[in-house]
DOLOLO-783958 format. One record per residue (C-alpha): y, z, x; residue in one letter. Coordinates in steps of 0.5 Angstrom, whole numbers, padded with zeros to 4 digits, always signed. Layout:
YZXa...
This chain:
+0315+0153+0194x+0308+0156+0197x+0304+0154+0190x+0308+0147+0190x+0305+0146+0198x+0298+0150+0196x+0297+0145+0190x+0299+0138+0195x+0294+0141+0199x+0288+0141+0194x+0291+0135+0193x+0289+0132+0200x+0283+0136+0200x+0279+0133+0193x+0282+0126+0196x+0279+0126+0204x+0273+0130+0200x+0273+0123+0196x+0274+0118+0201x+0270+0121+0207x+0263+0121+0201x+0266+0114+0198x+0261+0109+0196x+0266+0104+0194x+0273+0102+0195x+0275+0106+0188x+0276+0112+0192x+0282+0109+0198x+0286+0107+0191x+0291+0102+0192x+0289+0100+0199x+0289+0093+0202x+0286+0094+0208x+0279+0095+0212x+0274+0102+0211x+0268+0105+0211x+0264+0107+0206x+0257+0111+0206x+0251+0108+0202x+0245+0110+0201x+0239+0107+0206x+0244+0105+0210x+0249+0107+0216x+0256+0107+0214x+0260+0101+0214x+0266+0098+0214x+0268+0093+0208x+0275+0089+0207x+0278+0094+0200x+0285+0089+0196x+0289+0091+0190x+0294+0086+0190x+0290+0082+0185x+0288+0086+0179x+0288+0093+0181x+0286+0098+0185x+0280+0100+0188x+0276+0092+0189x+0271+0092+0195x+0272+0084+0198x+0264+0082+0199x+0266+0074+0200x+0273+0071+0203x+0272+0063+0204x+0281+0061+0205x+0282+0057+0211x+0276+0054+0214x+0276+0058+0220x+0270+0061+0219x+0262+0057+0219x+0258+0059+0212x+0252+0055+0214x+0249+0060+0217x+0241+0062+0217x+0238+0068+0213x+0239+0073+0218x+0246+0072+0219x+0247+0073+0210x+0242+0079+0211x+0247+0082+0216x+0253+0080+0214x+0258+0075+0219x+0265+0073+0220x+0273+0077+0221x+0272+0082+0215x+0280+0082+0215x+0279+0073+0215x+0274+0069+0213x+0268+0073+0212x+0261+0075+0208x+0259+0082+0207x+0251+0082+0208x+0246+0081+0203x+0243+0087+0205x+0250+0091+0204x+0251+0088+0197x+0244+0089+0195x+0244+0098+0196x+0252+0097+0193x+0250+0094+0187x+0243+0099+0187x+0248+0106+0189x+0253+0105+0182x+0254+0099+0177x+0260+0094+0179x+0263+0089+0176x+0265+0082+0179x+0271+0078+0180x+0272+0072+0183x+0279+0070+0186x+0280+0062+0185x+0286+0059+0189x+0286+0051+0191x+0292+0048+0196x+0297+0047+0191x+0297+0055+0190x+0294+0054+0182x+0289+0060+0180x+0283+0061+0176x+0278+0067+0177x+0272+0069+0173x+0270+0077+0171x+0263+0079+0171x+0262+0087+0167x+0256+0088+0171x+0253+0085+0178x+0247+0087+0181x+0242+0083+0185x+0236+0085+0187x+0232+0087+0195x+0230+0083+0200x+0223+0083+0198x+0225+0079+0192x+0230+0074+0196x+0236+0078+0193x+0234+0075+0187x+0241+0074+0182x+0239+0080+0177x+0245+0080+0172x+0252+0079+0172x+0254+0082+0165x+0260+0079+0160x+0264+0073+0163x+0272+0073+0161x+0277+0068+0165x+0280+0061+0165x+0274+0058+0171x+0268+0057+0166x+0263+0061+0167x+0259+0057+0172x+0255+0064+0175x+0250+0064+0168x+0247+0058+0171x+0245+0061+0178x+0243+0067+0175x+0235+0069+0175x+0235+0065+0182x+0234+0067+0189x+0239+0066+0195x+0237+0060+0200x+0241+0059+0206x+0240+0052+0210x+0233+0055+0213x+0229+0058+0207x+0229+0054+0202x+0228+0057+0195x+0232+0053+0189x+0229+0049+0184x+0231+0043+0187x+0228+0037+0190x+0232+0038+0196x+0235+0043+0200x+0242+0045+0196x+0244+0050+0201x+0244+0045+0206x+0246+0041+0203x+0252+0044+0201x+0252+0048+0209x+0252+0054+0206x+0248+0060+0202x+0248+0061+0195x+0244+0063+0189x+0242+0056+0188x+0239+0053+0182x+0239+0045+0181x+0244+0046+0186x+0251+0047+0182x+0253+0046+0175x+0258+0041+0174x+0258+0041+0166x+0260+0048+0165x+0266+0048+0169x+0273+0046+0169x+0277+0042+0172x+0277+0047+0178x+0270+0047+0178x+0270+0043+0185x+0277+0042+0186x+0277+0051+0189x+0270+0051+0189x+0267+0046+0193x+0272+0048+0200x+0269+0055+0198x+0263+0054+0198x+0262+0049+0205x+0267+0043+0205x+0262+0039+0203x+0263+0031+0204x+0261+0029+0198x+0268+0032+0194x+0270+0025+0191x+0263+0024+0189x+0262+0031+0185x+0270+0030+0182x+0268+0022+0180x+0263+0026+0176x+0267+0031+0172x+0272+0025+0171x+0271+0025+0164x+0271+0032+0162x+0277+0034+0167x+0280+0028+0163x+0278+0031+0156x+0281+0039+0159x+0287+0035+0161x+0289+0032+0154x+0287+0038+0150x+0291+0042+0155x+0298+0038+0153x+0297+0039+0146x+0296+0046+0147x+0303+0047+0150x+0306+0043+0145x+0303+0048+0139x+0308+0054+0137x+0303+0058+0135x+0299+0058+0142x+0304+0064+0143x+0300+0068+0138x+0294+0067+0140x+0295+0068+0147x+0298+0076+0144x+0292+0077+0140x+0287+0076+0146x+0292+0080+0151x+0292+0086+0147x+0283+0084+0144x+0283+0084+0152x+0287+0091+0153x+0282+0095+0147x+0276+0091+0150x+0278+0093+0158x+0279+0101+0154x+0272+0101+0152x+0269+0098+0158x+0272+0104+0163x+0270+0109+0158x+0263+0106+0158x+0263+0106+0166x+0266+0113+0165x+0260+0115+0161x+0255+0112+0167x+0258+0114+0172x+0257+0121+0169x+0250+0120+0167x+0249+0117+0174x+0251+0125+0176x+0244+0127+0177x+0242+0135+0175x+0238+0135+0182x+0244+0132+0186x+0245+0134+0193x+0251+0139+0192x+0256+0142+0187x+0261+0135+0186x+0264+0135+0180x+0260+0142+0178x+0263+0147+0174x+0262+0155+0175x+0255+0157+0175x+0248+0156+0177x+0245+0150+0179x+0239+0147+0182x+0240+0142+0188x+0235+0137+0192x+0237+0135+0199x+0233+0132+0204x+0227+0136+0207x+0227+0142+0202x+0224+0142+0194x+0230+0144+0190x+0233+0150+0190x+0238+0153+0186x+0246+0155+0188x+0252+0158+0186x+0258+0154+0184x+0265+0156+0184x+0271+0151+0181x+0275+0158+0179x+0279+0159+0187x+0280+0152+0190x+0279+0146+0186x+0272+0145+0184x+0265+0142+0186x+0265+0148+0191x+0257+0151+0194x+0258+0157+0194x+0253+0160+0201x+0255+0167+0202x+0259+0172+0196x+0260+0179+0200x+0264+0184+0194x+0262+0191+0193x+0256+0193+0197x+0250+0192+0192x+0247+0188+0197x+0244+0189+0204x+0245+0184+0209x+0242+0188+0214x+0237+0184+0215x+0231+0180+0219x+0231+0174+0222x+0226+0171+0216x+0231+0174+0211x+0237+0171+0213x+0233+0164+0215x+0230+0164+0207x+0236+0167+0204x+0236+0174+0199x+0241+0177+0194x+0242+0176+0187x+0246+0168+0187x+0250+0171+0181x+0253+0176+0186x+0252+0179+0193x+0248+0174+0197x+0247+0169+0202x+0244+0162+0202x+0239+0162+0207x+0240+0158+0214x+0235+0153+0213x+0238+0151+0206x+0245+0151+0209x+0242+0146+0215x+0240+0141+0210x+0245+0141+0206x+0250+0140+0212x+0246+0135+0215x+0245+0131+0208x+0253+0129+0208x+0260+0131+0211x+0262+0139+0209x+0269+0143+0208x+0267+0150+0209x+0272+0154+0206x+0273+0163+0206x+0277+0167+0201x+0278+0174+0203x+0281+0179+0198x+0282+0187+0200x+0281+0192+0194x+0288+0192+0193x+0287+0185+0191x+0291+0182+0197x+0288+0175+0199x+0288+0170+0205x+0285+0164+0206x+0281+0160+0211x+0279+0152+0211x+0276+0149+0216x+0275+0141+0215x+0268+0139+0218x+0263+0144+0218x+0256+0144+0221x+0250+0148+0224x+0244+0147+0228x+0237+0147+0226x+0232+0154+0228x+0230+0150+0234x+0238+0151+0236x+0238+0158+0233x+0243+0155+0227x+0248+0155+0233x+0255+0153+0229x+0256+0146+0232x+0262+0144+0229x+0268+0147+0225x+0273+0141+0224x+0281+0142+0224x+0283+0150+0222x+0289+0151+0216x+0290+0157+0212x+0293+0164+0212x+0288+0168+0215x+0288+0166+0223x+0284+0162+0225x+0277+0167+0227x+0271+0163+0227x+0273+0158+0233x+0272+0165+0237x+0265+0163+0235x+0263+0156+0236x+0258+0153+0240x+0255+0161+0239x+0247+0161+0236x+0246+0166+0230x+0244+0173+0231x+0240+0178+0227x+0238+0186+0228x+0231+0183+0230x+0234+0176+0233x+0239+0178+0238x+0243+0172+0240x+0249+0174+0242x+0254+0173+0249x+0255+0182+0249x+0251+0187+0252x+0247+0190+0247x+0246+0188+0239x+0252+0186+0235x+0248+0184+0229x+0245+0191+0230x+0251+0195+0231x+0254+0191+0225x+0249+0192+0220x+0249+0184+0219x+0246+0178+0221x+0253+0173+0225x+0253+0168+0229x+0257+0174+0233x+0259+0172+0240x+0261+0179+0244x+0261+0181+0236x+0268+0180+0232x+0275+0177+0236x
């Protein structure tokens, strides 16, 4: 039972440790509902995340269904994003940009008309470039889906709202259309099917030159038509719809693997903490310090663990000066301690668990886990600020120490009459010594 309740407990832990880093929606798994994500060069935001479509793990960037919500807005507001993410809405330009910039993304594109018929279109690798190059349309990969692949036409081209104008065409398309795209010649009719402005047209404006633009793509909708009621009446049509099921199954095969090698390739040697890190010794970079190295532990609680202090068998002194402690000393691969200023920044850099794993020499364990760890920098004296939630089976010690700065022999920092760190032989972030 104990090891049963361990395990769901590791379990829940690797998730919030998941969720509280995530960058994208795939952490919050079969989720449908709003979260907040964190990506670099921005504060953290909220994003709309669906898995009722075709899986889980979708970050929603545009919704147009209803027409509550107003998309011919200025440059600002596609900038910044506008509208109810749990409605109508548009993410934001500069979100979609450090999105696509942080990690590769695919594209899809959900189509509905009023009648309830589906169509969509699926890109294997969207990015779009910064501000500075008008959020430029860089890539979108392979296309795969039954919309027509109308997206090609737009790529290379730079976004334009109703105020800044920057498609090729002799007029504004974006006011025009009364919305923000990545405008070309405005939109290209001769690669689209016969959705292409029965479901795009209400989700780019509700523009009132529909019937003009359907009339236009009469004939074409009208040969689709035709060779669509052939193709219902031909036998084989169920062969063929099987052999590219199961093409499409060992091609999305590949592609996850793909993604899987990137994802791992993207897992930088110099990353800012031991995720995903096996059990050794391996440099770090964190903001506000030169790269320094750390001990690693994947071997007592789940893994990507930062090791900050090991304290075993007596062959370190940790009676030491307020420097020492705040530079840090020991042998990584056996007693030592991390250093404060290190500490700070690695705590500083992204949200931390600290964990404590006791054993006695008749190798009796006990175990405390706190879910938001976090220290002040030297001007504080690295007062313990935050410990987060408590759960383990060795008492809850540390919270007799919180909000206390931290002490050395030399650096007395404690609330007792007389030394504690002194009496102790150690450096602590001691209150009137131990509880």
């Amino acid at each position: 039972m104990e090891q049963a309740q361990a395990k769901q407990l590791e379990e829940k832990l690797s998730r919030y440790l998941e969720q509280r880093a995530a960058a994208s929606c795939v952490p919050f798994e079969n989720s449908t509902d709003v979260q907040t994500i964190r990506v670099p060069g921005i504060d953290p935001f909220k994003v709309s995340c669906d898995s009722s479509l075709i899986g889980s793990g979708w970050t929603v960037i545009q919704r147009r269904q209803d027409g509550s919500e107003s998309f011919n807005r200025e440059w600002s507001d596609y900038r910044a994003g506008f509208g109810n993410l749990r409605s109508e809405f548009f993410v934001g330009l500069e979100k979609l940009y450090l999105m696509t910039k942080t990690q590769p993304h695919e594209l899809y594109i959900h189509l509905e008309d009023f009648q309830h018929n589906t169509r969509y279109a699926r890109y294997t690798n969207f990015a779009i470039g910064s501000e500075e190059e008008a959020y430029k349309l860089e890539s979108i990969g392979n296309y795969t889906g039954n919309a027509g692949d109308s997206m090609a036409y737009h790529l290379d081209y730079k976004f334009s709202t109703p105020d800044r104008d920057n498609d090729v065409n002799p007029t504004n398309c974006a006011k025009h259309f009364q919305s923000g795209w990545w405008f070309h010649k405005c939109y290209n009719c001769q690669s689209c099917d016969s959705f292409c402005f029965k479901t795009l047209k209400p989700l780019l404006g509700y523009a009132s030159d529909t019937k003009l633009k359907l009339e236009e793509c009469a004939d074409l909708q009208s040969k689709l038509n035709d060779q669509q009621a052939i193709t219902k009446n031909k036998i084989d049509l169920i062969n063929v719809y099987k052999d590219l099921c199961e093409n499409q199954t060992a091609e999305l095969a590949a592609l996850k693997q793909q993604l899987a090698d990137i994802k791992n390739a993207l897992i930088s040697p110099l990353s800012g903490s031991c995720i995903r890190k096996q059990t050794d010794v391996y440099d770090i970079k964190v903001p506000g310090m030169e790269a320094f190295k750390v001990s690693c532990d994947s071997s007592l609680y789940n893994n990507g663990w930062t090791v900050i202090q090991r304290r075993q068998d007596g062959s370190e002194n940790f009676n030491r000066n307020w420097t020492e402690y705040r530079e840090g000393f020991g042998d990584i691969r056996s007693e030592f301690f991390i250093g404060l200023e290190k500490l700070y920044l690695l705590l500083k850099s992204q949200p931390h668990v600290l964990y404590i794993h006791l054993e006695d020499f008749r190798q009796e364990k006990r175990f405390a886990l706190y879910t938001n760890f976090f220290i002040g920098n030297e001007d504080e004296a690295y007062a313990l600020k935050s410990l987060g939630v408590y759960s383990g089976n060795a008492k809850d010690a540390m919270r007799n120490h919180l909000n206390i700065k931290f002490s050395t022999p030399d650096r007395d920092n404690d609330m007792k009459n007389g030394t504690c760190a002194e009496s102790f032989e150690s450096g602590w972030w001691f209150n009137k010594c131990y509880n």
